[in-house]
N, C-alpha and C positions, 0 to 999 in steps of 0.2 A: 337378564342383566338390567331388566326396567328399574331395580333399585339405585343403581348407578346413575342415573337419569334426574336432574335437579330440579325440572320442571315439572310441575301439576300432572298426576296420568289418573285419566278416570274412564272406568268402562262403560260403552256406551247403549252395547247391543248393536247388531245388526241396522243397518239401511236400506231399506226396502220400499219398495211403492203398495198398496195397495190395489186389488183389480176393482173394477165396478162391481157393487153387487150380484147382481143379474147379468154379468157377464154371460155364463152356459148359454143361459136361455136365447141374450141377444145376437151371440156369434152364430149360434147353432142354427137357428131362425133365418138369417143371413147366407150361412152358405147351405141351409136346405139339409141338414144332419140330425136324422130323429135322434131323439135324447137317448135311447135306447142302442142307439148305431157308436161303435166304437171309436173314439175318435186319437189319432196321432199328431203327436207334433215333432218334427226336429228340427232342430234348430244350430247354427254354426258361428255365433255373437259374429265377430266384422266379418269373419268368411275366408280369410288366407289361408289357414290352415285345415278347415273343415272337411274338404271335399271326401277322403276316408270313409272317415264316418256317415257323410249324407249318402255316399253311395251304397257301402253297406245295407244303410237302414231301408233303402228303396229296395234292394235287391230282396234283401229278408222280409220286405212288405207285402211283395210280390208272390213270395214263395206263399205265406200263410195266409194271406188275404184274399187269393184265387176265387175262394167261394163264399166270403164271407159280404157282411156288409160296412167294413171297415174304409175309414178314411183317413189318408195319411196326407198331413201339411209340411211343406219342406221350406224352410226361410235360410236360403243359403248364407246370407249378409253381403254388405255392401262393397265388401273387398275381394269378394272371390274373384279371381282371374275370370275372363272372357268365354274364352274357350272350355270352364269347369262347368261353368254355369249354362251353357249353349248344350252343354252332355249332360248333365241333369236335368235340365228341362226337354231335351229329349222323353223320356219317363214322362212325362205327363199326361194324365188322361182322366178322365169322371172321377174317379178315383184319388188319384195322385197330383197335387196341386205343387209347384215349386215357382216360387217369387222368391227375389231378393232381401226383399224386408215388407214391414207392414206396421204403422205406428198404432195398430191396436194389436202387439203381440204378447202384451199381459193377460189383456182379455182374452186372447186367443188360448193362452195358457192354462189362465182358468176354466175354459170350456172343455177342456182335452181331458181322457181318460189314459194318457202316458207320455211323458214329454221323453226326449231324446235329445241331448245335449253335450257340446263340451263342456267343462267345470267352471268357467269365469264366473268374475264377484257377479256380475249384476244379473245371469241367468239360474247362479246357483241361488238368487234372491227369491227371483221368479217363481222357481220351484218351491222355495217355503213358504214366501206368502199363499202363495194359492193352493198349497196342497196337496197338488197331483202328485201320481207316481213316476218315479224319473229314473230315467238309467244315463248315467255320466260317463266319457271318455274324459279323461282330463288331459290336456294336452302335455307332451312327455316331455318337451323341452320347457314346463315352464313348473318348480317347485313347487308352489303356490297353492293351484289349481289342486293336484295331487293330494296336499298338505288336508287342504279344506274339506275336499272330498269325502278323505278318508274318515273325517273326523264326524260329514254329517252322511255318511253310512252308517260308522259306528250310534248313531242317534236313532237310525230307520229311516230316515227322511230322503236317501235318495241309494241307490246300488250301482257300484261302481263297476264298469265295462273296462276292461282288460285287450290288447290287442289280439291275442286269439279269439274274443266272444265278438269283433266284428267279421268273421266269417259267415255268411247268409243264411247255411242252414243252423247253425248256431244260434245265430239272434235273434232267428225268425222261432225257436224254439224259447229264447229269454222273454222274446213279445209278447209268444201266446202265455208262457206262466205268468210274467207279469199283470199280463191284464184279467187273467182269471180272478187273481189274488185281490182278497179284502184290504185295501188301504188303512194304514192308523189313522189319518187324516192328519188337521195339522197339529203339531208338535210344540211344546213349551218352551222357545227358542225366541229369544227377546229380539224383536225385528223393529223396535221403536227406535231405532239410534239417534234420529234426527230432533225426535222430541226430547230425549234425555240430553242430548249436547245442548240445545237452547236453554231448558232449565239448570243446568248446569252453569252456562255462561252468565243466565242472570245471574245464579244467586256468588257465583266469585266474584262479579261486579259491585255486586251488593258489599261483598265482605273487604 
């Protein structure tokens, strides 16, 4: 119905941040993870709803990573209940890291060889600008999330998690194929939106 619409619509791309360059090198560096050592991220954007998923992914961590040299990052977010976060952080060990948040978690995204996530705008950003391999729940109460998903599956850019694929031995079977697998890297998906809206605004100012 955007024709219906009487005011100016112009597409803009994607909004996205950029990581640092040399992120891998600097995170990896940082928390002592040869480049060679597999590395996990999951992640849960505010954290109300997350806890599913984050538990899951620990328990499925657990299962395939017994003998490996894999390292999994858990960033609950800032909202998770009390008591979610007290039983996740329980799990922690050499291995298994779980914090609330962390304002280098783009970088941290970028250094990761799998990210683990629900579907929000700004973590599905995450995933494109930096490339990594990602497996998405999108949360089921929220259209949106689902909608976007689907859409950058359908592109390659991330494979979307189903509620029966968070079952342990399950995922812990998604974890190991996924990470075997050859990444496309990143994908032809206009993630400029901030610079296209500015030149855009000059030049209608202009006219």
């Amino acid at each position: 119905l955007h024709a219906k619409i009487g005011i100016p619509i112009f597409y803009t791309g994607y909004i996205a941040k950029k990581p640092p360059a040399n992120a891998r090198r600097q995170i990896r560096s940082r928390l002592k993870i040869m480049d060679k050592d597999p590395m996990i991220v999951a992640s849960a954007g505010g954290g109300s709803v997350g806890k599913p998923l984050l538990e899951s992914t620990i328990y499925a961590f657990k299962k395939f990573g017994r003998d490996s040299s894999a390292s999994l990052m858990v960033y609950t977010g800032p909202y998770i209940a009390e008591k979610d976060f007290a039983y996740l952080k329980s799990f922690a060990n050499q291995r298994i890291k779980v914090e609330k948040f962390t304002p280098d978690f783009l970088a941290v995204m970028a250094a990761a060889d799998l990210s683990i996530s629900m579907g929000g705008y700004n973590t599905s950003m995450d995933i494109l600008t930096c490339g990594v391999p990602a497996l998405v729940w999108p949360f089921g109460h929220n259209r949106e999330q689902r909608l976007r998903a689907l859409r950058l599956d359908e592109r390659g850019a991330l494979k979307i998690l189903n509620d029966e694929h968070l079952k342990p031995d399950c995922l812990a079977d998604i974890l190991v194929q996924t990470l075997s697998k050859l990444h496309p890297g990143k994908l032809d998906i206009d993630l400029d939106g901030a610079a296209h809206t500015a030149r855009w605004l000059e030049s209608w100012f202009k006219r």
